[in-house]
C-alpha positions as protocol buffer text, in pm:
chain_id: "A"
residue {
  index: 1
  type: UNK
  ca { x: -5212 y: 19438 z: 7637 }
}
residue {
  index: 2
  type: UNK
  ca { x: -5122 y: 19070 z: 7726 }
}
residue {
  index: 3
  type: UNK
  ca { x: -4853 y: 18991 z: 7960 }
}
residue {
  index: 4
  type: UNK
  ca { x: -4672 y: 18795 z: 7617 }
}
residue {
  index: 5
  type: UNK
  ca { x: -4692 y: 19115 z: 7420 }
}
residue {
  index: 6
  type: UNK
  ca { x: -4520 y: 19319 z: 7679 }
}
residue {
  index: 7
  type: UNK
  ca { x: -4258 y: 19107 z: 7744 }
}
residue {
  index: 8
  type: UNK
  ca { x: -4199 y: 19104 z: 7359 }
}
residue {
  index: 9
  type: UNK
  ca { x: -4185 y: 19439 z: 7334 }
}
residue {
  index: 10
  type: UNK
  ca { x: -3955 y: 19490 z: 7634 }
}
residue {
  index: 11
  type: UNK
  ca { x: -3708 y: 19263 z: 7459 }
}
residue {
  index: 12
  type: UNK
  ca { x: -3756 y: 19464 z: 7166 }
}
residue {
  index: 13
  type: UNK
  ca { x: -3674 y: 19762 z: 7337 }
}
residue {
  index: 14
  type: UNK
  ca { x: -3339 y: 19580 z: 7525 }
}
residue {
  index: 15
  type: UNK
  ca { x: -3213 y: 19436 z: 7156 }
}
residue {
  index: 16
  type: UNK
  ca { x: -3245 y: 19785 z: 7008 }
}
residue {
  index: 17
  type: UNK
  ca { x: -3104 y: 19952 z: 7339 }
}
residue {
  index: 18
  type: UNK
  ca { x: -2814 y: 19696 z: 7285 }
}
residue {
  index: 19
  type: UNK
  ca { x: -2739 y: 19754 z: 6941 }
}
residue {
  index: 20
  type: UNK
  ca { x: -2771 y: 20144 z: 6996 }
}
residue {
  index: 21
  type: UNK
  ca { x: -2460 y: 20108 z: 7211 }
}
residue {
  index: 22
  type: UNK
  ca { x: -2305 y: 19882 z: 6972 }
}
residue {
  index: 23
  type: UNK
  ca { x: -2277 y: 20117 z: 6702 }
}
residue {
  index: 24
  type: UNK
  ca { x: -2118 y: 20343 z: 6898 }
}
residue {
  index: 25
  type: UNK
  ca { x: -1806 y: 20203 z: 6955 }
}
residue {
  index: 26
  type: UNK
  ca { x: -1593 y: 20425 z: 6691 }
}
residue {
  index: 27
  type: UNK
  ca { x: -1673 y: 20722 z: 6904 }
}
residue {
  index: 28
  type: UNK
  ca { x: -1573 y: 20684 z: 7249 }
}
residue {
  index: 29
  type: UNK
  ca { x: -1271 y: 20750 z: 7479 }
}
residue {
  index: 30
  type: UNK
  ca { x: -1024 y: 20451 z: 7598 }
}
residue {
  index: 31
  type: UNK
  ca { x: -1133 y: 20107 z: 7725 }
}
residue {
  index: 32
  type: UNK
  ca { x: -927 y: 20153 z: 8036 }
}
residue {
  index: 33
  type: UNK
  ca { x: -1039 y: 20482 z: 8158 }
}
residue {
  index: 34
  type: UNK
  ca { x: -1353 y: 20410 z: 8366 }
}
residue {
  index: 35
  type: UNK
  ca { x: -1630 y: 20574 z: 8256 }
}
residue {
  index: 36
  type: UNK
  ca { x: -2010 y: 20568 z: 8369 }
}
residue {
  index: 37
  type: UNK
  ca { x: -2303 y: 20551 z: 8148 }
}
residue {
  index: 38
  type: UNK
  ca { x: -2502 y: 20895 z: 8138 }
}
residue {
  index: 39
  type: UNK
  ca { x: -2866 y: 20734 z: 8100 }
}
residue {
  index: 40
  type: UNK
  ca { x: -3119 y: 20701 z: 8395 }
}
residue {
  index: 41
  type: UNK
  ca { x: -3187 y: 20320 z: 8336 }
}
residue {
  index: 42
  type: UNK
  ca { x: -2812 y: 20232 z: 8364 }
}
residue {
  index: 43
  type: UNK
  ca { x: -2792 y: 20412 z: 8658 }
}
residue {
  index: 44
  type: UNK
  ca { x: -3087 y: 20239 z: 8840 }
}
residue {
  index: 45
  type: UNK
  ca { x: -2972 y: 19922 z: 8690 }
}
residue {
  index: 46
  type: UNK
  ca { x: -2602 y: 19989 z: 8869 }
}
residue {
  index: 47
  type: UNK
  ca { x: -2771 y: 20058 z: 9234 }
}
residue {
  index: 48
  type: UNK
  ca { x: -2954 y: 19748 z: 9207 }
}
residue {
  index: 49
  type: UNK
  ca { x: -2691 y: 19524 z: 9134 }
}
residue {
  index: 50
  type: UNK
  ca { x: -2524 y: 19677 z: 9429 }
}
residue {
  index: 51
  type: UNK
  ca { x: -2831 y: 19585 z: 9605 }
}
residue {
  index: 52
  type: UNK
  ca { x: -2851 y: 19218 z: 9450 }
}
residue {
  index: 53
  type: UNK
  ca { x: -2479 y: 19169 z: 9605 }
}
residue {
  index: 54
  type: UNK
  ca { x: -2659 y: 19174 z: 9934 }
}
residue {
  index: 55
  type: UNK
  ca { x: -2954 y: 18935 z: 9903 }
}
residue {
  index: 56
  type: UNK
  ca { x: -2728 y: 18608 z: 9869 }
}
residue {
  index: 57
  type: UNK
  ca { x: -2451 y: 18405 z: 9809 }
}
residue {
  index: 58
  type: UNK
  ca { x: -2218 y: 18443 z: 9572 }
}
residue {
  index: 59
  type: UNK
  ca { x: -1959 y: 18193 z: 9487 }
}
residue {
  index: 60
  type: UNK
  ca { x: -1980 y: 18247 z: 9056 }
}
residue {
  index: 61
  type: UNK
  ca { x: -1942 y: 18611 z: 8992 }
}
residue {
  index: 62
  type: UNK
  ca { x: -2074 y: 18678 z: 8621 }
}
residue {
  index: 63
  type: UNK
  ca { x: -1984 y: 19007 z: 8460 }
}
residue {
  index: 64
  type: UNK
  ca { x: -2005 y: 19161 z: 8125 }
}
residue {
  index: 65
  type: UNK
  ca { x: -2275 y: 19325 z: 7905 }
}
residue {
  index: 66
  type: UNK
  ca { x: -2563 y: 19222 z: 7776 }
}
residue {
  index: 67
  type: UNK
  ca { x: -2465 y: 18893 z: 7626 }
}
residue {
  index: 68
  type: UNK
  ca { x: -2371 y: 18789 z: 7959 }
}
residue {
  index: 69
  type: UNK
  ca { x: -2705 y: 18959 z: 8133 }
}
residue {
  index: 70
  type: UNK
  ca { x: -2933 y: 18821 z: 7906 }
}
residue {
  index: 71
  type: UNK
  ca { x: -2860 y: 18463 z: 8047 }
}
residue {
  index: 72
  type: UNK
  ca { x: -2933 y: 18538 z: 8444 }
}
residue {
  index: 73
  type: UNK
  ca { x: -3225 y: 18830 z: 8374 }
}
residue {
  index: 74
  type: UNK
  ca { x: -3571 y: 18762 z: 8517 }
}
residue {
  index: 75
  type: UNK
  ca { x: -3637 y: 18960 z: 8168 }
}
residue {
  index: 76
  type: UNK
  ca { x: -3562 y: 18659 z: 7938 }
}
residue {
  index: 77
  type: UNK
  ca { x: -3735 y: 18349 z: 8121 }
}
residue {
  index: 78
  type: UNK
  ca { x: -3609 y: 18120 z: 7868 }
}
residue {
  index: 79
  type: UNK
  ca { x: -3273 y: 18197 z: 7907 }
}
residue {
  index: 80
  type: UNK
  ca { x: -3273 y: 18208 z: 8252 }
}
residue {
  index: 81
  type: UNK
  ca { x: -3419 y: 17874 z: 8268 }
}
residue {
  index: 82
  type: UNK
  ca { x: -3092 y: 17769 z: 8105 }
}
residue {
  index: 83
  type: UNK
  ca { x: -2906 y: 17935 z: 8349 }
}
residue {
  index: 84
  type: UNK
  ca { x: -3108 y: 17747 z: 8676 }
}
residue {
  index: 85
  type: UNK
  ca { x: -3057 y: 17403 z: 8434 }
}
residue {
  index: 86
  type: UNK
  ca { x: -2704 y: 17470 z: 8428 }
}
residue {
  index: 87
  type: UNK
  ca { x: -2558 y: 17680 z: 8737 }
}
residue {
  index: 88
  type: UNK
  ca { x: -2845 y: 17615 z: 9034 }
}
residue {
  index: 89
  type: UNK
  ca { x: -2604 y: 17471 z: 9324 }
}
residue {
  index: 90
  type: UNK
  ca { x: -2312 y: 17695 z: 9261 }
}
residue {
  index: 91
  type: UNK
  ca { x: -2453 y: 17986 z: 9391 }
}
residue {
  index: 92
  type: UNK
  ca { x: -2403 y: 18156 z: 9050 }
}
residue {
  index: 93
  type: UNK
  ca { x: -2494 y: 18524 z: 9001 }
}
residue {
  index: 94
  type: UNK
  ca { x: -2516 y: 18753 z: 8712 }
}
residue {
  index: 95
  type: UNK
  ca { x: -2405 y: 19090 z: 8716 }
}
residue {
  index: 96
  type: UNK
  ca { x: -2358 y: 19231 z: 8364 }
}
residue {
  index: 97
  type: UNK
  ca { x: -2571 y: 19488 z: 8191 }
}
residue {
  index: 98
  type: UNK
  ca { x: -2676 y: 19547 z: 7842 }
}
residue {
  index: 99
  type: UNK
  ca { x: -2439 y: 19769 z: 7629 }
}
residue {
  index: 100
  type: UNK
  ca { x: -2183 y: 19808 z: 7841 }
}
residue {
  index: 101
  type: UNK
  ca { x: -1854 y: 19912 z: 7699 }
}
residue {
  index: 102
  type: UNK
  ca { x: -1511 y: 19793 z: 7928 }
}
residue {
  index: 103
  type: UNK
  ca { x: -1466 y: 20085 z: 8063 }
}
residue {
  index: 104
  type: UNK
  ca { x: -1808 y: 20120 z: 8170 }
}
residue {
  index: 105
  type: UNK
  ca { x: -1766 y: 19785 z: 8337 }
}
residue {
  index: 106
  type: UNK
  ca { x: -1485 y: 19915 z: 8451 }
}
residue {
  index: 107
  type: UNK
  ca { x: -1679 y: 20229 z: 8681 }
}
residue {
  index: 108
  type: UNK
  ca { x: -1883 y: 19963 z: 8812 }
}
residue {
  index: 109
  type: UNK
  ca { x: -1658 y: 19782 z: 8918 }
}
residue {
  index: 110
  type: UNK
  ca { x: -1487 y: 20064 z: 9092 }
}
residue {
  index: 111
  type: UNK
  ca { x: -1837 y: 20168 z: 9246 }
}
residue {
  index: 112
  type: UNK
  ca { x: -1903 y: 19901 z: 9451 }
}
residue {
  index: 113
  type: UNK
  ca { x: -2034 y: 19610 z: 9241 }
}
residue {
  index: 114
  type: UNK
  ca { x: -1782 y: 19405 z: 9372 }
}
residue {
  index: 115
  type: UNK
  ca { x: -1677 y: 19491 z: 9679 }
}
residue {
  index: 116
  type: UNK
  ca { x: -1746 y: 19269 z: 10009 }
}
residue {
  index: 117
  type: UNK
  ca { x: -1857 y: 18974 z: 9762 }
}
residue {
  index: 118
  type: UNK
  ca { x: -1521 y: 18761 z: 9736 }
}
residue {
  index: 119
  type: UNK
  ca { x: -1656 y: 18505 z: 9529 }
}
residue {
  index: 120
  type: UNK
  ca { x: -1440 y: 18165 z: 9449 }
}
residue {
  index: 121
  type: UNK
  ca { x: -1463 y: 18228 z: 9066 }
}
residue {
  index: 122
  type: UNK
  ca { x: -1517 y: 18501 z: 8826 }
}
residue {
  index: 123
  type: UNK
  ca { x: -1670 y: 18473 z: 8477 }
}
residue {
  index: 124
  type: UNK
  ca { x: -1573 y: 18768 z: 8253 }
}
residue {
  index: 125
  type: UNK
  ca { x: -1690 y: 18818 z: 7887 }
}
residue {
  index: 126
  type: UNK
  ca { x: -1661 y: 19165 z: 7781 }
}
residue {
  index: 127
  type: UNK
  ca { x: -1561 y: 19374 z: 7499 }
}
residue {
  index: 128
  type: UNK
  ca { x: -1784 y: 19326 z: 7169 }
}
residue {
  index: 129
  type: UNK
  ca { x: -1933 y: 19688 z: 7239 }
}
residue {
  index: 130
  type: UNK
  ca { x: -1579 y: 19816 z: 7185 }
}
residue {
  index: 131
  type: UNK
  ca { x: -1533 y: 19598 z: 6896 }
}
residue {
  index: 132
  type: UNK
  ca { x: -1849 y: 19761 z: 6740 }
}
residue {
  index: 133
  type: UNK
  ca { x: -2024 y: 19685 z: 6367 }
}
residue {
  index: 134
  type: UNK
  ca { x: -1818 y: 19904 z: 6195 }
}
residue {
  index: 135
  type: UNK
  ca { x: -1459 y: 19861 z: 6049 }
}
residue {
  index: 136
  type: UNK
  ca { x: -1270 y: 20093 z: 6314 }
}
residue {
  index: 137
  type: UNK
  ca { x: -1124 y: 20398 z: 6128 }
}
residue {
  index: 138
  type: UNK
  ca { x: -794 y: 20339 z: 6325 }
}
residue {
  index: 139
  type: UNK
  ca { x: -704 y: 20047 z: 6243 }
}
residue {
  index: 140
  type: UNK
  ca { x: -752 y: 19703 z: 6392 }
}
residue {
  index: 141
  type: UNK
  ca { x: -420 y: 19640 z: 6567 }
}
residue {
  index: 142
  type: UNK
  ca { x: -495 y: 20011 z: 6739 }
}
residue {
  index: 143
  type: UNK
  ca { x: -862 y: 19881 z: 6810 }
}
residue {
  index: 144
  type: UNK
  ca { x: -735 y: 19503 z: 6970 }
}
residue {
  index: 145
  type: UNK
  ca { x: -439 y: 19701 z: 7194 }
}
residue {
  index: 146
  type: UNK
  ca { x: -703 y: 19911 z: 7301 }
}
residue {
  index: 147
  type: UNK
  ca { x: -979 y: 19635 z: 7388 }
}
residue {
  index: 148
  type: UNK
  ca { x: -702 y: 19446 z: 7552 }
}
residue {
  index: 149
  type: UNK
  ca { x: -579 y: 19727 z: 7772 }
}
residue {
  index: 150
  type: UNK
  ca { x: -868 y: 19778 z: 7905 }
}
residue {
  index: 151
  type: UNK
  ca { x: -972 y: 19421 z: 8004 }
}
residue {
  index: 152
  type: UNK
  ca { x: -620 y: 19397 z: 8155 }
}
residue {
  index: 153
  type: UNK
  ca { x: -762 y: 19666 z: 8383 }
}
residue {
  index: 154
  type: UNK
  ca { x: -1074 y: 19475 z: 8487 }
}
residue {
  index: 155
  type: UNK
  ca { x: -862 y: 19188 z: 8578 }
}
residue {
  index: 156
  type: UNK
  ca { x: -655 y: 19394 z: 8765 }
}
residue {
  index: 157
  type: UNK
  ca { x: -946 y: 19531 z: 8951 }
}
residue {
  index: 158
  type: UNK
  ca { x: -1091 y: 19222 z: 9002 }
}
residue {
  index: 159
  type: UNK
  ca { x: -801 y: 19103 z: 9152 }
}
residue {
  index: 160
  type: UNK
  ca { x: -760 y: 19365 z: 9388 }
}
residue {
  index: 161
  type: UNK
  ca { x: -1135 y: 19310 z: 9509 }
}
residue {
  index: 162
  type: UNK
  ca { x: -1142 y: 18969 z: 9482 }
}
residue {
  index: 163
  type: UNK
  ca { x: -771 y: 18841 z: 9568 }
}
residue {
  index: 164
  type: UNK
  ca { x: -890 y: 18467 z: 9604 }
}
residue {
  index: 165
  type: UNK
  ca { x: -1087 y: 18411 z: 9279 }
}
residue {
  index: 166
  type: UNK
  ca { x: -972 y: 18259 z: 8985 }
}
residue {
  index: 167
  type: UNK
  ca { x: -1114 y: 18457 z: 8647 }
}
residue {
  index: 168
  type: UNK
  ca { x: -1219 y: 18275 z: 8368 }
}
residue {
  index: 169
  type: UNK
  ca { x: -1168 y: 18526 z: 8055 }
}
residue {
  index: 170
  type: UNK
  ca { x: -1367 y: 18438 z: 7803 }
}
residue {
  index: 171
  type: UNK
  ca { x: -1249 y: 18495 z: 7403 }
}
residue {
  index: 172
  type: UNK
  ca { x: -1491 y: 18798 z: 7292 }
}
residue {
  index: 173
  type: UNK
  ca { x: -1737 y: 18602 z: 7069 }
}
residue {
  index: 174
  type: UNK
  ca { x: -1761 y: 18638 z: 6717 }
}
residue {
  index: 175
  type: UNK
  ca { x: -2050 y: 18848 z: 6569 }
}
residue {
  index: 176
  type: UNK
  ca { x: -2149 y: 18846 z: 6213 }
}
residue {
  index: 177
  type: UNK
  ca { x: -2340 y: 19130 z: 6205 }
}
residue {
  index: 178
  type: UNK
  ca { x: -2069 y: 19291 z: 6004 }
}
residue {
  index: 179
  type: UNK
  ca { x: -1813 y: 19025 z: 5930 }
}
residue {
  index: 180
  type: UNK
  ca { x: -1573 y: 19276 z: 5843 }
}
residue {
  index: 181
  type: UNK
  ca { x: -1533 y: 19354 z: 6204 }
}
residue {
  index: 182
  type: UNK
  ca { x: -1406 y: 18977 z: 6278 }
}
residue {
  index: 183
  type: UNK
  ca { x: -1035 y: 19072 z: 6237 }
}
residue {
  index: 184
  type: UNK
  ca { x: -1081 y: 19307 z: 6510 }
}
residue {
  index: 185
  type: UNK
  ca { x: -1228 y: 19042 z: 6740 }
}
residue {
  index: 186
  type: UNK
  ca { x: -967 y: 18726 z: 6631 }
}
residue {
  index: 187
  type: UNK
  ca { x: -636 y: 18969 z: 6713 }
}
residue {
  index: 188
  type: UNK
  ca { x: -785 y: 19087 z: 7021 }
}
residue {
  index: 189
  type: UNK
  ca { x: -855 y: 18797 z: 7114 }
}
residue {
  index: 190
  type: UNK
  ca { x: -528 y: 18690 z: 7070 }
}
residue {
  index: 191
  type: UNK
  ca { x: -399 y: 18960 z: 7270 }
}
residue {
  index: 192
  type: UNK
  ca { x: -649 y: 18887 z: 7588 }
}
residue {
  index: 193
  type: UNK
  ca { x: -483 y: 18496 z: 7571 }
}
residue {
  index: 194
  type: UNK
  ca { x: -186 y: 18697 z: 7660 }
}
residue {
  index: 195
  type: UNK
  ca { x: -314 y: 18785 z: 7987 }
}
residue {
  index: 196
  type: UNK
  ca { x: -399 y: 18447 z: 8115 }
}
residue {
  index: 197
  type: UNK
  ca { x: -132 y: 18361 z: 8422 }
}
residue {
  index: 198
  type: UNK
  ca { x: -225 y: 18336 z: 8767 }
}
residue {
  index: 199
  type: UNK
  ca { x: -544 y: 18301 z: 8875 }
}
residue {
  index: 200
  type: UNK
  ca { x: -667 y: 18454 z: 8528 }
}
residue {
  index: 201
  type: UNK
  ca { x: -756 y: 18108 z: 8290 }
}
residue {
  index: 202
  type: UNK
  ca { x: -851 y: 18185 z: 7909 }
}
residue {
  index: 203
  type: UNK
  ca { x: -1101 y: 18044 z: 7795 }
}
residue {
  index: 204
  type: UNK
  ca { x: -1202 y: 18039 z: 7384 }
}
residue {
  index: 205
  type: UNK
  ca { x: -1501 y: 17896 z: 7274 }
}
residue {
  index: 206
  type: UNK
  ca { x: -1549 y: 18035 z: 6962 }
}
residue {
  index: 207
  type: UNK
  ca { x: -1453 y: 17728 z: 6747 }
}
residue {
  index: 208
  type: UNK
  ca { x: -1739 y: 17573 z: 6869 }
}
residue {
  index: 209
  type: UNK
  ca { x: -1991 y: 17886 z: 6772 }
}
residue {
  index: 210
  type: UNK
  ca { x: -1868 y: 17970 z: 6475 }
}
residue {
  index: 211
  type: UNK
  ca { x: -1620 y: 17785 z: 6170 }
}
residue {
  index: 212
  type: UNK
  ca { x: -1200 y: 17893 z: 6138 }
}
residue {
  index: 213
  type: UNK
  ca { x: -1332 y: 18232 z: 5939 }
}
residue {
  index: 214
  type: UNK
  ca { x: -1573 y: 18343 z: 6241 }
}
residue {
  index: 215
  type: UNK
  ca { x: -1899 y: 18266 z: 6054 }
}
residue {
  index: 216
  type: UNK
  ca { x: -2140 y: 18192 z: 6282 }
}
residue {
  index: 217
  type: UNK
  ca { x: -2277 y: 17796 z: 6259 }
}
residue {
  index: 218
  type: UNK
  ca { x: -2642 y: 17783 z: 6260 }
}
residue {
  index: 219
  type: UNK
  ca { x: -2868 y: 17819 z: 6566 }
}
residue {
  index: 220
  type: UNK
  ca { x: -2592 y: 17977 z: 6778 }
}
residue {
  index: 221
  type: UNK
  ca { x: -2708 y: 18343 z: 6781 }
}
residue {
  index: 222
  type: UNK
  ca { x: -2985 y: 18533 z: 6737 }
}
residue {
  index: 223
  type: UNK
  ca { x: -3154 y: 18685 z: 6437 }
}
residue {
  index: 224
  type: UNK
  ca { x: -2924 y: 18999 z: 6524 }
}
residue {
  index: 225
  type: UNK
  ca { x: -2603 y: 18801 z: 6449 }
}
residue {
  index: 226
  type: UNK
  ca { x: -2463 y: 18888 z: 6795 }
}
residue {
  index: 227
  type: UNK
  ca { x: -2665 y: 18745 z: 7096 }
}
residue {
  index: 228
  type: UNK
  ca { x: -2644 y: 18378 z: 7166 }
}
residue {
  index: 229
  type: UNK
  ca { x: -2932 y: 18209 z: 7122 }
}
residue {
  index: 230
  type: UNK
  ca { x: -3021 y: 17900 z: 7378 }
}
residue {
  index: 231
  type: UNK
  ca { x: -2815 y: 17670 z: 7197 }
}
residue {
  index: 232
  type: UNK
  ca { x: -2479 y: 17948 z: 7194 }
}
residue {
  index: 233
  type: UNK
  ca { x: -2550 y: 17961 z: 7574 }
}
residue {
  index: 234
  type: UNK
  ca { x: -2553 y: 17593 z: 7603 }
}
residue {
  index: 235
  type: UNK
  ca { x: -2190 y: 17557 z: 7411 }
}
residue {
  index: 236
  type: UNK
  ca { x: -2073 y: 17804 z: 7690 }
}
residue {
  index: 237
  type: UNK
  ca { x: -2212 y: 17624 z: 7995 }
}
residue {
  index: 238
  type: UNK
  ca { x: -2087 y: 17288 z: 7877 }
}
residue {
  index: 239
  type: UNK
  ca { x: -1728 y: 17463 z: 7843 }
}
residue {
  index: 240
  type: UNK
  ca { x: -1811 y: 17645 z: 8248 }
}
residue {
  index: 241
  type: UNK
  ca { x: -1925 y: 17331 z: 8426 }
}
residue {
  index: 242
  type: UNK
  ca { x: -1631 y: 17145 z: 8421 }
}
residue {
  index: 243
  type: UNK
  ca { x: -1447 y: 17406 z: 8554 }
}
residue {
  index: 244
  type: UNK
  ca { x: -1688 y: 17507 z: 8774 }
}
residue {
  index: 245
  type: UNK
  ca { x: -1672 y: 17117 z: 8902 }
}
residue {
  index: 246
  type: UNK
  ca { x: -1280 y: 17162 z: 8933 }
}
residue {
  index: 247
  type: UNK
  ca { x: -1305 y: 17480 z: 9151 }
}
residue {
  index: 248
  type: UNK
  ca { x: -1613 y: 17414 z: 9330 }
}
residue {
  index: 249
  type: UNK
  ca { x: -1683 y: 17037 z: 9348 }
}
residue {
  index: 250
  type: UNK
  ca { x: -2052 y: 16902 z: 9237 }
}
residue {
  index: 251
  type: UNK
  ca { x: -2313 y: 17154 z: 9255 }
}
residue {
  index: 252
  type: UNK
  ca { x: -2539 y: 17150 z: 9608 }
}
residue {
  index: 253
  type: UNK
  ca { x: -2874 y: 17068 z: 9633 }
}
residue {
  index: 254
  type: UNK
  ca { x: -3009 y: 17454 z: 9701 }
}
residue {
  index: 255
  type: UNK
  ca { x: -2881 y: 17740 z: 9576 }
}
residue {
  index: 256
  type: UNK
  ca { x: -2832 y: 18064 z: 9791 }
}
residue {
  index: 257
  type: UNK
  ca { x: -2756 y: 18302 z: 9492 }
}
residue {
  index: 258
  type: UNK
  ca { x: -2953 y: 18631 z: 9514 }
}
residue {
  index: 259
  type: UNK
  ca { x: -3252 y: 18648 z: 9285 }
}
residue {
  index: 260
  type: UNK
  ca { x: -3187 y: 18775 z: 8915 }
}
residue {
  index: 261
  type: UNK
  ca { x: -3257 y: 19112 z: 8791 }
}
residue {
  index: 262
  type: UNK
  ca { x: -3445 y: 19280 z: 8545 }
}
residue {
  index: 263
  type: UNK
  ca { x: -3411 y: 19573 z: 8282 }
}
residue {
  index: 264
  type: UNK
  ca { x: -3557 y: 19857 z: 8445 }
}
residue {
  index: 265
  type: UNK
  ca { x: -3682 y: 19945 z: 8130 }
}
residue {
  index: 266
  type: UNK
  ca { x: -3836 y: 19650 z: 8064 }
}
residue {
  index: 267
  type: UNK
  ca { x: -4020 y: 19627 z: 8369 }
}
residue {
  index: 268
  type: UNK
  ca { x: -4325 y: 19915 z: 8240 }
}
């Protein structure tokens, strides 16, 4: 089997992981209660972030699921390319992991994954895989409350770890994989603007991925409706380096970041 074909199917394999855990989301216990994920590859995945927090510098702390991993994962070369065009100098490093609800964020965050880093700034974008692709049987406003208490916890861990960053919280992106879901994302979203104050910045960019009625414009995403393509990913890092420039000054000439990461998985 070629090299090509491998690497297609592990994608494959990491899009249908992802939208396993996706689909989920009506069946799970609260966003603010940490909770770890039960399968072996998430568990290898979460020691060796805790080893990548070792092997560099990091001054851009990246969390979230797989929307955020894809863009820093040795796994997708394109995207990652993006990321070096965009982020090499800062001493940016991605730690998010594919289908990860909050409060599975959450555990790792309590396990280590961010302890003894102290980066300058944050980047979170988290909470689509508790949004789901389903209409949530309880309700949207009960759905929102819950997404935004349990980002409100993440902050407030992040804090605590990381007393000296300031968090850029992104607006969970719209998905049109089930459009009925976008009232679900639009009031929690306006519940997370709520939590911007100090050192926490809000950051919505979803006017620029999608029209006023969440439909996605064309190119952002993937096929799937829900991962950014290249040109999604570029919207975002045009809205990051600016404030990236702000907090940090002009990116340097080398870049001590640790190396990315892969899918376990994806690595057979």
């Amino acid at each position: 089997m070629s090299r090509g074909s491998k690497s297609g199917q592990a994608n494959v394999f990491a899009t249908a992981m992802a939208l396993a855990g996706l689909s989920l989301a009506q069946s799970r216990g609260p966003a603010d209660q940490p909770a770890p994920r039960a399968d072996r590859n998430s568990r290898i995945a979460h020691e060796a972030l805790l080893e990548k927090k070792k092997k560099g510098r990091v001054d851009v702390y990246f969390q979230g699921d797989s929307i955020t991993r894809r863009w820093g994962a040795a796994d997708y070369p394109e995207l990652l390319a993006n990321w070096n065009r965009n982020f090499f100098g800062w001493n940016a490093a991605d730690f998010g992991w594919g289908a990860d609800r909050i409060e599975n964020i959450l555990w790792r965050l309590d396990h280590g994954e961010l302890d003894g880093v102290n980066p300058k700034v944050i980047v979170l974008l988290a909470g689509t895989n508790n949004v789901g692709n389903r209409e949530p049987e309880e309700g949207i406003e009960t759905r929102a409350a819950d997404i935004a208490r349990g980002i409100e916890a993440i902050l407030q861990r992040m804090r605590q770890k990381a007393p000296d960053a300031t968090i850029l919280l992104m607006a969970i992106f719209p998905r049109n994989d089930n459009m009925a879901v976008m009232p679900v994302i639009d009031r929690a979203n306006e519940l997370l603007a709520k939590l911007a104050g100090e050192r926490v910045r809000f950051l919505n960019i979803n006017g620029k991925l999608a029209d006023e009625h969440g439909k996605l414009f064309e190119g952002m995403m993937n096929p799937d409706k829900l991962h950014p393509a290249l040109k999604g990913y570029q919207v975002w890092a045009d809205a990051l380096k600016p404030i990236f420039l702000e907090l940090l000054g002009p990116p340097a000439s080398q870049d001590f970041a640790p190396p990315p990461t892969s899918d376990p998985g994806a690595r057979k």
